[in-house]
GUTORKOL-355390 format. One record per residue (C-alpha): residue in three letters; x, y, z. Coordinates in steps of 0.05 Angstrom, whole numbers, plus 5000, padded with zeros to 4 digits. Each point is the difference from the previous one (the first is absolute). Layout:
N
ALAXYZ;...
This chain:
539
UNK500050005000;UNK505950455018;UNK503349864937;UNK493350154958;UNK499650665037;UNK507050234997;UNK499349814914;UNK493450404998;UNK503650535028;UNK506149974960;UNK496349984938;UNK494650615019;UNK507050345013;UNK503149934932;UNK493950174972;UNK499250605032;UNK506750204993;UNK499749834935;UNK493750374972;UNK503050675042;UNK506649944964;UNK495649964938;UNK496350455002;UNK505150545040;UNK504349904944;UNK494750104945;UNK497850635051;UNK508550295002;UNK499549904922;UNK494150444997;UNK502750535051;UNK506550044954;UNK497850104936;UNK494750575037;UNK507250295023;UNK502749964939;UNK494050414981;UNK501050485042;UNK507450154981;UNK497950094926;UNK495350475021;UNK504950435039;UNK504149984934;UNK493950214963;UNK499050605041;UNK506850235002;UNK499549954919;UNK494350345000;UNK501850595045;UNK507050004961;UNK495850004931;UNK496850615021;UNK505550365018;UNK504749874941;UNK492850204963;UNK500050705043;UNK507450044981;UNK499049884924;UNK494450584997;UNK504450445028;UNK505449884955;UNK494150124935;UNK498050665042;UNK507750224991;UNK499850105081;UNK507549835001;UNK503150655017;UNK500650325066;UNK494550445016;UNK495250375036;UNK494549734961;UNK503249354993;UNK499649895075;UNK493250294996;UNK498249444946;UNK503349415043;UNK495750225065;UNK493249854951;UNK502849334988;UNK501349785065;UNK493750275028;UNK496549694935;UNK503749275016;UNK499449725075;UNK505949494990;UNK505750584976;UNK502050415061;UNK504850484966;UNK502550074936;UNK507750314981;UNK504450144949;UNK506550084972;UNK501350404934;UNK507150024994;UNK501050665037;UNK495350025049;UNK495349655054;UNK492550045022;UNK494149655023;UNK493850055011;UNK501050065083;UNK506949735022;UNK504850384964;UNK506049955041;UNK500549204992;UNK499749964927;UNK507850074991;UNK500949425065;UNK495149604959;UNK502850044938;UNK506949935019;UNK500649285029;UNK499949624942;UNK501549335018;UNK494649955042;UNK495650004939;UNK496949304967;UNK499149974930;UNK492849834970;UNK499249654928;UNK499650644964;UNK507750295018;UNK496550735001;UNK496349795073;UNK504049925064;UNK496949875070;UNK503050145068;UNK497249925070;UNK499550605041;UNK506050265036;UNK495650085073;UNK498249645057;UNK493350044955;UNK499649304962;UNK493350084983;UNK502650554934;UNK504849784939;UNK502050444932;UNK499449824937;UNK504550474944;UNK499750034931;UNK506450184965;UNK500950404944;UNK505450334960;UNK498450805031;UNK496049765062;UNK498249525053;UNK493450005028;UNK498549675068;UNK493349835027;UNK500249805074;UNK493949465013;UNK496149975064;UNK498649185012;UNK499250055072;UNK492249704982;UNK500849654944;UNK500649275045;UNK494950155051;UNK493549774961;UNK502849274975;UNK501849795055;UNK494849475015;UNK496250175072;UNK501949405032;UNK507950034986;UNK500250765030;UNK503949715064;UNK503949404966;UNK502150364923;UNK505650424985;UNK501550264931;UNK505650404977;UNK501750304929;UNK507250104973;UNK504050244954;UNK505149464965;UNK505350295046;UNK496149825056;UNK497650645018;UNK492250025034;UNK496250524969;UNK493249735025;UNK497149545060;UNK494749755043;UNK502249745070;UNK494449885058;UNK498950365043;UNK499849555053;UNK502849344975;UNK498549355025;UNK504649605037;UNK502149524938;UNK503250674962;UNK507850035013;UNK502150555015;UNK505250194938;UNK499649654934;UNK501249245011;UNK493749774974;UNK496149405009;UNK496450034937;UNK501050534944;UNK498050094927;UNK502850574950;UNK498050244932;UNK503250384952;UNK498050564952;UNK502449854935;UNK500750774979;UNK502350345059;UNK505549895056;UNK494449815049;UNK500249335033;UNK493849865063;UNK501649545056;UNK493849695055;UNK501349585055;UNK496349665048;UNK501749485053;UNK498649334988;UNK494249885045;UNK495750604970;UNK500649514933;UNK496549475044;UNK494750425034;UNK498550534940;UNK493849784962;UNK499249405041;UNK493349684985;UNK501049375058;UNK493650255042;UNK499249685063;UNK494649614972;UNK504249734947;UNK505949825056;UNK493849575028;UNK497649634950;UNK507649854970;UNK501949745068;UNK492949625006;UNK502049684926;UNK506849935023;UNK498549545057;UNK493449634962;UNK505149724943;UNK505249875042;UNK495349525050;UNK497649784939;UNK507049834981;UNK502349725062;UNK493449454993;UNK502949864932;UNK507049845028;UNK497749665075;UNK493349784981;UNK494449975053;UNK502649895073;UNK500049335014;UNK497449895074;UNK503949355008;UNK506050414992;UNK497450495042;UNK499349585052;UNK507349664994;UNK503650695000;UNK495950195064;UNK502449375031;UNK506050194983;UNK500350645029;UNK497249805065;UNK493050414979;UNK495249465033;UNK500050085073;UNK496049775058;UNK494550395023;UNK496949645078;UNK492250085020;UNK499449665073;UNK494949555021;UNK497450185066;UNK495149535055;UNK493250355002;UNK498949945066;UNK505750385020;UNK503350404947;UNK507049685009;UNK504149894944;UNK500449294982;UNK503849934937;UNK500950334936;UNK499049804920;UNK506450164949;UNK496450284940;UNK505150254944;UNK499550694976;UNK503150284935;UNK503750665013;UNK503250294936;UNK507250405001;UNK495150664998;UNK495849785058;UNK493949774965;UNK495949515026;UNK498249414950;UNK493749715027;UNK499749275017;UNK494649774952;UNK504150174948;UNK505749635014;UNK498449355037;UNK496949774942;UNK506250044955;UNK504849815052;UNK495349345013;UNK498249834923;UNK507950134978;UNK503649645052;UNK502750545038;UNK496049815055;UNK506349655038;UNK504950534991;UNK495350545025;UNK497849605069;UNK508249835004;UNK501650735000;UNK494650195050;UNK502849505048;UNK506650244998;UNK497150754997;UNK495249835073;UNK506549655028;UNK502950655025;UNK493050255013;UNK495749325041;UNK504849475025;UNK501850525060;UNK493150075023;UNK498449324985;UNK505749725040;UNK498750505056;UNK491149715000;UNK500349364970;UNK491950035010;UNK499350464940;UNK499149704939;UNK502850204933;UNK496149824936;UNK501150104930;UNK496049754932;UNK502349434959;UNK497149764936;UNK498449224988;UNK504749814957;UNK504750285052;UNK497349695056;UNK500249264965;UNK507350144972;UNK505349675037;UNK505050424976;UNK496450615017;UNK500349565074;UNK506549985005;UNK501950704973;UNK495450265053;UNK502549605066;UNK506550244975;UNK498450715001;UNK496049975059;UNK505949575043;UNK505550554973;UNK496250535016;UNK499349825074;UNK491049974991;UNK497749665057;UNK495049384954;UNK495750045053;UNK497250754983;UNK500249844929;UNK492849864963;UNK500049834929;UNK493650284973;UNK497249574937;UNK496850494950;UNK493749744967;UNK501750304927;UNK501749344978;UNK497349395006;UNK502849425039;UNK500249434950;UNK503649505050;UNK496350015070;UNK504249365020;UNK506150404998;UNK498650625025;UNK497849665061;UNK506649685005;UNK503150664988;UNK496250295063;UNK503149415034;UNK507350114975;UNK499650795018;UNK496749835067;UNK506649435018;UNK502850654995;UNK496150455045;UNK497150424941;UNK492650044988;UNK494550044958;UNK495050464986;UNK494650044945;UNK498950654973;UNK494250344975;UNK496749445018;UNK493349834958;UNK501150434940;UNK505249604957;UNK500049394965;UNK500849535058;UNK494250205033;UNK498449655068;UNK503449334975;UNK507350285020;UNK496950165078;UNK498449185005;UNK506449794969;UNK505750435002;UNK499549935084;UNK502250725004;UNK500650365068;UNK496450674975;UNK495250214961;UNK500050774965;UNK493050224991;UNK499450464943;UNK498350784998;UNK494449724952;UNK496249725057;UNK502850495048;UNK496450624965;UNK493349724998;UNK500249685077;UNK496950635036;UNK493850084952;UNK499949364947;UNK497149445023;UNK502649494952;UNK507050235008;UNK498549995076;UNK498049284990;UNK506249744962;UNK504350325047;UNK496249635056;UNK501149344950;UNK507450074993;UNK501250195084;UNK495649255014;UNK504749614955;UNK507050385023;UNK497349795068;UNK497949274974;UNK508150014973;UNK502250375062;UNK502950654953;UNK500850595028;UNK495450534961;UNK504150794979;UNK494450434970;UNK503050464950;UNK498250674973;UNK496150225061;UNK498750804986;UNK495150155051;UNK499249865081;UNK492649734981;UNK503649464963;UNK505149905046;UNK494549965055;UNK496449484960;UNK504849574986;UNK502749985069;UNK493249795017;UNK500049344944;UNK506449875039;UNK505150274958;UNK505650185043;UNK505350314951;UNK498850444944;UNK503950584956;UNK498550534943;UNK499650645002;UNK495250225063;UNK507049745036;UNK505350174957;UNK501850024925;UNK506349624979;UNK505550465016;UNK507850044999;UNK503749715055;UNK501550685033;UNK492550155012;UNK499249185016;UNK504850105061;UNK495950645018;UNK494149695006;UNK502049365043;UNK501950625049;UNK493350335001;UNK495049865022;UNK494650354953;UNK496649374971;UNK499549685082;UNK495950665005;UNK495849814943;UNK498749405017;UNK497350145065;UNK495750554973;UNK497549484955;UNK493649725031;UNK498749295028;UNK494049664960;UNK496749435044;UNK498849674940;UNK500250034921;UNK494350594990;UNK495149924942;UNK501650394942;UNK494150405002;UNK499550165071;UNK507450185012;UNK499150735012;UNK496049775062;UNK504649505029;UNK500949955081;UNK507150105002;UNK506149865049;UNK505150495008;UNK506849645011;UNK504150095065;
């Protein structure tokens, strides 16, 4: 079972694993090529914003507005006002220099010439701005008598692609091919995953294929994972749900069905069947007179297997032996002290039929009880009635081999199997067990009351002792102490417990108390008339 459960897991695993490294990789595909995106179309707005200025610079050049003047300068204020991107236009006409606001720079600008990158067309030149300013860059047109400079504002020419949920994660920067940045975007306040210089996680570029303009975005690797994720926690649910439903499936494939036989062997194994007591105390005065070993299946997670489904398969598959073997040795440590301490107490356990009339099983048994220090004389062998007894004539001389021993005999569930009441006249047992069938009906059913009063006559005809089991209430305990029943158990005394609470109760004295609270009938009642009963209180 461990096995199947540990493969159903393994296999929901990969499959889970499997289907998120699927489809995270199909989702960081996605995310990349939408980067990708994005870089082209921070190269398409620089183009466009440098298109319009070499098309501002080209009109002036028709207008003839490349000499020095006053209405020169009055000309290039128009155009910038007329164009958001161009903050300032200047020239050079071989003598002289002007612009449109800034003057004074126009010679500093012109004059640093290696810090100008080359377009396709050999007439345009582009620089970054000189300033602490990145968000400005020039772009000059070159001619034989003049060079005209238009200074470009693209402080705002990033802000509205970048996508909403990257504001905190995506940084973009524009250069020049001499790795100057003329524009960028960089959060304002970045998330945790964004280093803190340039060693990036993840970054695209593109390239514009007519100007000196390259774009770079990057975004740490875990944004790829999160951004556009479409795993709702619903879906999370229902992949795990499938996960685990094919890999069960898969582990039945592989292990098949439990098989219960096997169940049974590994629990044997493992020590998993233990012995669970339930006492049998005298009903006249609530002492504690012996005690039944009834197996219990505990599992290594502390479930409880009940008993009806087990006994079956450990009686119809042979494991029968192994499992009363194991008890033994389990109630050695727990019974032979008190048994050797009150050698009046009487310890009884079930055996099947074919046990009983096995020799072998004989031997195996005396040798168990003799090593493990029982005293014989507590120990009662209780015949189950499950199966039938098919050879009377040795099963009585079974009862006589046990008792050369000092072991006896009890019948169990006495009147409900397939022996019936031909066991009580020949087996020569020393007790009979009447069964909770009879014992529920005794207070109220007459017919059960009767064959309870038919099986007392012929255990006292065969001089057996009578045990009434299952009692569950002190009206049945008071009525069977009446049809002279002297010992009974179930659960009105005690359920079967583990030896710790077993050792408890032969200390208190809780059931004495019940007892004597139980009343005294002065004879069996009729079952309609109980309710008005003259009763005897005991003590």
């Amino acid at each position: 079972m461990l096995r199947q459960i540990f493969l159903s897991l393994v296999v929901a695993l990969v499959i889970i694993v499997a289907i998120h490294l699927i489809l995270g990789n199909m989702l960081v595909s996605w995310n990349k090529s939408q980067l990708n995106e994005l870089t082209e179309r921070s190269i398409l707005r620089m183009e466009l914003a440098a298109d319009r200025a070499v098309s501002t610079i080209a009109d002036i050049h028709i207008s003839g507005l490349n000499k020095c003047s006053r209405g020169t300068i009055e000309a290039y204020r128009k155009l910038i006002f007329s164009v958001a991107s161009i903050k300032d236009i200047r020239l050079w006409d071989g003598q002289q220099s002007c612009a449109g606001f800034n003057a004074d720079t126009v010679a500093t600008d012109l004059a640093a010439d290696s810090a100008w990158e080359s377009a396709r067309n050999p007439t345009l030149q582009f620089s970054a701005s000189d300033s602490a300013d990145s968000s400005r860059f020039n772009i000059r047109w070159t001619a034989e008598e003049f060079d005209i400079v238009a200074v470009l504002n693209s402080g705002g020419l990033l802000e509205d692609i970048i996508p909403a949920a990257l504001r905190e994660s995506l940084s973009v920067k524009v250069v020049l091919n001499n790795g100057r940045k003329i524009a960028s975007y960089t959060p304002d306040k970045p998330s945790s995953g964004i280093p803190a210089e340039w060693e990036p996680d993840f970054m695209v570029s593109a390239s514009s294929e007519r100007y000196p303009i390259t774009a770079y975005a990057h975004i740490p690797s875990n944004i790829l994972w999160s951004w556009h994720n479409f795993l709702s926690l619903n879906l999370e649910i229902l992949i795990t749900l499938s996960s685990i439903f094919i890999g069960f499936l898969t582990s039945r494939v592989v292990f098949g069905p439990p098989d219960p036989v096997n169940e049974i062997d590994r629990a044997l194994v493992n020590g998993e069947f233990v012995p669970f007591y339930q006492p049998i105390f005298a009903l006249n005065s609530g002492a504690m007179v012996g005690f039944e070993m009834l197996a219990r299946w505990k599992r290594k997670n502390g479930a409880m297997v009940m008993p009806a489904k087990f006994i079956p398969l450990v009686e119809n598959f042979g494991r029968v032996d192994p499992l009363t073997f194991s008890l033994l040795r389990q109630a050695r440590h727990d019974i032979v002290p008190l048994l050797q301490k009150d050698r009046s107490l009487k310890f009884t356990f079930n055996v099947t039929t074919d046990q009983f009339l096995s020799p072998i099983f004989f031997i195996d048994l005396q040798e168990i009880l003799i090593v493990g220090k029982f005293p014989l004389e507590c120990v009662v062998l209780e015949i189950t009635e499950r199966q039938q007894i098919l050879d009377l004539d040795l099963a009585r001389k079974m009862v006589s081999r046990y008792a050369a021993k000092g072991i006896r005999v009890a019948i169990d569930d006495a009147g409900t199997g397939h022996n019936g009441l031909s066991s009580i006249q020949t087996l020569e047992a020393e007790i009979l067990k009447l069964d909770k069938f009879f014992i529920d009906g005794i207070v109220e059913n007459q017919k059960s009351r009767q064959m309870v009063e038919l099986l007392c006559q012929l255990a006292k005809q065969y001089n057996m002792a009578v045990v009434a089991e299952g009692i569950e209430t002190s009206e049945q305990a008071a009525v069977a102490l009446a049809m002279g029943i002297h010992e009974a158990q179930g659960f009105y005394f005690s359920r079967p417990v583990p030896i710790a609470q077993l050792l408890e109760q032969m200390t208190s004295d809780t059931v004495k108390r019940a007892v004597s609270a139980t009343p005294r009938l002065l004879e069996p009642p009729p079952c309609a008339a109980l309710p008005e009963l003259e009763l005897v209180k005991a003590g």
